[in-house]
N, C-alpha and C positions, 0 to 999 in steps of 0.2 A: 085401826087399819081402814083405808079407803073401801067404797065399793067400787066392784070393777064395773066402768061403764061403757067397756066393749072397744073394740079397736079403732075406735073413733074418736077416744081421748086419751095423751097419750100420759098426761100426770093428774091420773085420780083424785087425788088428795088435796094436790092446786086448787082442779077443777068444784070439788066440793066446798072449798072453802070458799072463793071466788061468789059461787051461787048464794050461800049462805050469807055471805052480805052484801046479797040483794041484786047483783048482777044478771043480767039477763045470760041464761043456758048459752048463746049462742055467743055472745061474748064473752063468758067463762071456760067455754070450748076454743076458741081461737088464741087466748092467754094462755091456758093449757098445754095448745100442740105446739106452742113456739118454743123451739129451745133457750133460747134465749131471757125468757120472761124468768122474772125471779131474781138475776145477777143485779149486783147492784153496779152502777155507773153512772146515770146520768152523761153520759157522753154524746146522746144523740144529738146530733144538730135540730136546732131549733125551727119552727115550722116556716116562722118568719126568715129566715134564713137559707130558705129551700126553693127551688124554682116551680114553677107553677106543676110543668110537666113530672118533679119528683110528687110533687101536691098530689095530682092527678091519679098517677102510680099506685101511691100508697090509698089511695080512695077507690081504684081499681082492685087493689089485692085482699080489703076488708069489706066491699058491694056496698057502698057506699051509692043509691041511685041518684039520677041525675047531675052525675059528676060533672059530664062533658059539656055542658051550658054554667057550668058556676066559674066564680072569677076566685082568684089566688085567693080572696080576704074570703071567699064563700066555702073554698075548701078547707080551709084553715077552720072555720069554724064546725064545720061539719065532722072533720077527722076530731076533734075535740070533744064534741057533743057523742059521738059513735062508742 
């Protein structure tokens, strides 16, 4: 059984497992509170595939700093590395 680590995660057991190898807390927590994470599909559209402005979004939604000066190949890499 998980420990409970308060209303700020929302699948315990994810989140523990997650840190355990090796994940940084803060992106073990954000895997966590997504519903989504875990389903398998692979369906996302690919990053190369995506417009600058989705780029930018999804680097806005994860605080990705210094988004709004990187260029399409700079988000791509960053959302990668994150």
């Amino acid at each position: 059984m998980a420990k409970d680590h308060g209303p700020s995660i929302k699948n315990d057991e994810q989140y523990e497992e997650l840190v355990k190898q090796g994940m940084s807390k803060q992106k073990a927590a954000r895997i966590a509170n997504d519903p989504d994470s875990g389903k398998k599909g692979g369906k996302a559209e690919k990053y190369e595939e995506r417009t600058k402005d989705e780029l930018y979004q999804k680097a806005k939604e994860i605080g990705i700093d210094g988004r709004s000066k990187m260029s399409k190949d700079e988000l791509i890499k960053a959302l990668r590395n994150n």
